[in-house]
N, C-alpha and C positions, 0 to 999 in steps of 0.2 A: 867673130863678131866684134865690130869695134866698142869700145867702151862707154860709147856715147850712146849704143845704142839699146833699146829697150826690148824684153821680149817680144812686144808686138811687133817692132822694129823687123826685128828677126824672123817670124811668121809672116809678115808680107815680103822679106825678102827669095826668101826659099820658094814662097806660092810663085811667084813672079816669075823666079827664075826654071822654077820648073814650068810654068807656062810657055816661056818664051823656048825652053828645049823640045817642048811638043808640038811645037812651031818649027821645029827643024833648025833653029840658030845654035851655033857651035859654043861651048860650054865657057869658055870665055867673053863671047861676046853676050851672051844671058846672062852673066853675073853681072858683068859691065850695069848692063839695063836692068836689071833688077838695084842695082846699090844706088843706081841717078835712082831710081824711082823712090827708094824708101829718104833718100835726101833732099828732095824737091818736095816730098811731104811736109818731113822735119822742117828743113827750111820756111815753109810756109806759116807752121807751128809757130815759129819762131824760136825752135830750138835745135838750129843748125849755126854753125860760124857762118859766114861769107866766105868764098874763097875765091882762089884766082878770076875763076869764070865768073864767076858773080860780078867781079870787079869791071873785067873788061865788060862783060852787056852793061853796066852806069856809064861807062866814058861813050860806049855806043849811042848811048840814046840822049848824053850829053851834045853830039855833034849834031845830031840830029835836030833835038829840040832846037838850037843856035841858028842852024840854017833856015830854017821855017820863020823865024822871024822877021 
């Protein structure tokens, strides 16, 4: 469990992950989608960092907004 994150953190991460393995997705790629998921919460919260991916969709919708005008 990362350090950032909170017991609940951790009980939606496990639910999640064991959801997505009864779904038949290989135990890697369930943890994968389970850890976006409890960080796309966080983040929301507003108690996640930004990271890379975060960064590139601002410059994405940067060029965007630009063009439209």
């Amino acid at each position: 469990m990362p350090a950032a994150w909170t017991d609940k953190d951790e009980r939606q991460y496990e639910h999640v992950k064991d959801s997505e393995r009864k779904e038949g997705r290989p135990m890697k790629r369930a943890k994968a989608i389970a850890a976006a998921t409890v960080n796309k919460r966080r983040s929301a919260e507003g108690r996640a960092k930004k990271g890379q991916a975060a960064k590139k969709g601002q410059a994405a919708k940067k060029r965007t907004a630009k063009r439209s005008r």
